[in-house]
C-alpha positions as CSV (number, residue, x, y, z in Angstrom):
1,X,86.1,122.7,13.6
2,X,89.9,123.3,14.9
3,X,90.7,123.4,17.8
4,X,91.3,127.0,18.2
5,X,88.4,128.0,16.7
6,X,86.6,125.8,18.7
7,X,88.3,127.2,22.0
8,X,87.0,130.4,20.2
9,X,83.6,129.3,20.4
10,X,83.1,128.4,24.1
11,X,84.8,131.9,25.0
12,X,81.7,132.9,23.3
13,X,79.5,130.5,24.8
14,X,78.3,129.6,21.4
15,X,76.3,126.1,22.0
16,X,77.8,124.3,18.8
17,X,81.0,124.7,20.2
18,X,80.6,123.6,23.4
19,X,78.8,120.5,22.3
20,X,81.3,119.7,20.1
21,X,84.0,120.0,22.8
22,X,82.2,117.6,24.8
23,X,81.8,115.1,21.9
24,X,85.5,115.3,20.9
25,X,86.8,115.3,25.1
26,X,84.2,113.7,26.6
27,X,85.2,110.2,26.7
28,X,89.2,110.8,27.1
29,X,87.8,113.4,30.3
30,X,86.0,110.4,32.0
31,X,88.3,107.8,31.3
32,X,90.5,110.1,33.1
33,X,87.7,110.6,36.0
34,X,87.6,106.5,36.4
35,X,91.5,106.6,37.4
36,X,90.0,108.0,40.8
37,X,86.7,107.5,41.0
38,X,85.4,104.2,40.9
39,X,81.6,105.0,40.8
40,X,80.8,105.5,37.5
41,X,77.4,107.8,38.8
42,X,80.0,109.8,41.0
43,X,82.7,109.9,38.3
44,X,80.0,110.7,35.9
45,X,79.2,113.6,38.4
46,X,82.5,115.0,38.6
47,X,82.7,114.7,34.5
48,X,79.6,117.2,34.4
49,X,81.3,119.4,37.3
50,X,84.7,119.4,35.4
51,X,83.0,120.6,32.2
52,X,81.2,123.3,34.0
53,X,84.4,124.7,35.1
54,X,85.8,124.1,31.7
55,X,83.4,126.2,30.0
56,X,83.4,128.6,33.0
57,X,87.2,129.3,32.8
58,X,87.9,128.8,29.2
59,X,88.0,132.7,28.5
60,X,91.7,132.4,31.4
61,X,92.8,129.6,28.8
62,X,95.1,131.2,26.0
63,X,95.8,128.4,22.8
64,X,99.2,127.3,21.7
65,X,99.1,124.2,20.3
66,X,96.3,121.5,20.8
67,X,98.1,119.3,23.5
68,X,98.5,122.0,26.0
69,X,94.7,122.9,25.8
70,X,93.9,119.0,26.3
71,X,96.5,118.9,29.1
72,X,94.6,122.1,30.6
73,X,91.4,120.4,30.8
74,X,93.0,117.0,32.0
75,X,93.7,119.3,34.9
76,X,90.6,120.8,36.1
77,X,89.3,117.0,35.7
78,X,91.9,116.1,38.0
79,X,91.8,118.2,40.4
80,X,87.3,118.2,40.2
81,X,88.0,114.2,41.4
82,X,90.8,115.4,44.0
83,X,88.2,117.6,45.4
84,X,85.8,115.4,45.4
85,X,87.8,112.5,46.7
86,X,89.1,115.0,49.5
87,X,85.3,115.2,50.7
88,X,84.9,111.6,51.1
89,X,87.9,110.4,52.1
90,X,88.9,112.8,54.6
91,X,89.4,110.2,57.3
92,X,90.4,106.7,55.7
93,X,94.0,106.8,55.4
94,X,96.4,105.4,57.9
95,X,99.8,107.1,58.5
96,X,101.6,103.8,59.8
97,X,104.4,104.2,57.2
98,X,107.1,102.0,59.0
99,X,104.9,98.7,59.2
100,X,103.9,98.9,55.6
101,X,108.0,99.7,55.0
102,X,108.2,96.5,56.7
103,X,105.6,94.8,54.4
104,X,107.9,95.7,51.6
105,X,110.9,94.6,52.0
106,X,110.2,91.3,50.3
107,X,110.4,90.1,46.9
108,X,106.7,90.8,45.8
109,X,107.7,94.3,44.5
110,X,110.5,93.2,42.2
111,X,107.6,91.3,39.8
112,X,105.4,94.7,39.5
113,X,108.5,96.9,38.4
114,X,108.2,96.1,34.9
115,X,104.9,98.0,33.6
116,X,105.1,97.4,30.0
117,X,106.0,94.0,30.2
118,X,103.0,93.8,32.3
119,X,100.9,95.4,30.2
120,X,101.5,93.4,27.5
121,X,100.6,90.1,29.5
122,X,97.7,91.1,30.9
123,X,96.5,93.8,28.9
124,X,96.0,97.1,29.4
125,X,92.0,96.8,30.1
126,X,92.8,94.2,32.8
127,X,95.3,96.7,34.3
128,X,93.0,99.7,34.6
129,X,90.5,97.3,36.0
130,X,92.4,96.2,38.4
131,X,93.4,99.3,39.6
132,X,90.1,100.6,40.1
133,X,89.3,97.5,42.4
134,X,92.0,99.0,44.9
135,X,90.8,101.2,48.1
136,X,90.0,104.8,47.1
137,X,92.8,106.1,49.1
138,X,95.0,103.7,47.7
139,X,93.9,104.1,43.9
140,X,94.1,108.1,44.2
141,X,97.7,107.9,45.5
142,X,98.6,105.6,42.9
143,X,97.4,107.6,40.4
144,X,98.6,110.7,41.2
145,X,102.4,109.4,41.7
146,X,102.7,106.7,38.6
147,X,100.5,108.4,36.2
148,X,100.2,112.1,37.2
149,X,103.9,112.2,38.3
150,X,102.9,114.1,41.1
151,X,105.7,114.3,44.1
152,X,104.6,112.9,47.2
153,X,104.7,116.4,48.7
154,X,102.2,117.3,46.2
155,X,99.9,114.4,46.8
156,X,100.2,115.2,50.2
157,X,99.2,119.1,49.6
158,X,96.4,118.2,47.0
159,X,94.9,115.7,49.5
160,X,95.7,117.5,52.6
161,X,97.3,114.6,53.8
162,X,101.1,114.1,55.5
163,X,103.8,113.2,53.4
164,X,104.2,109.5,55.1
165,X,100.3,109.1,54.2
166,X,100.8,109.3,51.0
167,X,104.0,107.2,51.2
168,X,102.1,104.3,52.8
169,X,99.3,104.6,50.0
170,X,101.3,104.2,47.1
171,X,103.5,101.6,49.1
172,X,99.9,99.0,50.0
173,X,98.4,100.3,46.7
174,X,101.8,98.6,45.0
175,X,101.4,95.6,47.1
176,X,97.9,94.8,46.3
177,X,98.7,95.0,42.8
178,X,101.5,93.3,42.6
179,X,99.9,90.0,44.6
180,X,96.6,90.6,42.4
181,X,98.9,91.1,38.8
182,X,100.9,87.8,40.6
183,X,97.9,85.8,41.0
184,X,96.7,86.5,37.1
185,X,100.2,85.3,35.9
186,X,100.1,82.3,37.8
187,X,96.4,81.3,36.9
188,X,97.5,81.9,33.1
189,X,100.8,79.7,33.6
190,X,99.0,76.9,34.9
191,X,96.6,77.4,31.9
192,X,99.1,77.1,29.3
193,X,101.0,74.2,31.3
194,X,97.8,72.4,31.3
């Protein structure tokens, strides 16, 4: 089925369609709901809420071309885990942006500026893994600004946090990635050396 046709289908509420749907988005939808929720129960949760919505709204969604209907869905998944996220975490991140400032103004983040060579030492697997091991408030900022390309005024409006919250997030999310990507390298130099 194409994808306007299957779009078609779901207005309709036509059961085919809408399994379909989920057996073609499915997967790429949670992968998306792991970038911020580390429980797979409660990002399996917020899959099932996202789809809901999906299917609910799909008759406000008008086709163009198959990206933007992927990138519409991507959305509601998005912002189902903000929500989500913005229930749990209401009070777990700290505003105190000038001592992490002050964390930063070392080396360390000079090493975790180069993503793709990154990637393609570690592997991209490794990456998302270790990224899911940061602190929720940490991974959800992080996500939001490097992959989302969300502003930090927008993080800070989605998550009804301050500006400098956010700020200090992405700021100790960098840092414990950087020491955690550091610590791979050097275990795998001392590998080959040996």
């Amino acid at each position: 089925m194409e994808i306007a046709e299957l779009i078609d289908g779901c207005k309709k509420w036509h059961k085919k369609a809408q399994n379909e749907l989920y057996d073609k988005y499915a997967g790429r939808l949670f992968a998306v709901c792991l970038r911020y929720i580390s429980n797979r129960n409660d990002a399996e949760d917020v899959l099932q809420e996202s789809l809901v919505k999906i299917y609910k709204n799909i008759d406000s969604f008008s086709y163009t071309e198959d990206k933007a209907f992927y990138y519409w869905m991507n959305r509601i998944v998005v912002n189902t885990a903000l929500n989500h996220i913005r229930k749990n975490l209401k009070n777990k991140f700290d505003t105190d942006i000038n001592q992490v400032e002050n964390e930063f103004s070392g080396p360390d983040n000079a090493a975790f500026s180069q993503y793709d060579e990154i990637i393609e030492y570690i592997g991209s697997q490794k990456l998302f893994q270790i990224v899911q091991e940061l602190p929720d408030g940490y991974r959800t900022v992080f996500n939001l600004y490097v992959v989302e390309n969300y502003s930090h005024k927008e993080i800070s409006e989605q998550l009804d946090i301050s500006v400098n919250t956010s700020k200090t997030q992405l700021l100790r999310a960098r840092k414990m990635l950087s020491s955690k990507i550091s610590k791979i390298i050097d275990k795998n130099i001392f590998k080959e050396v040996v």
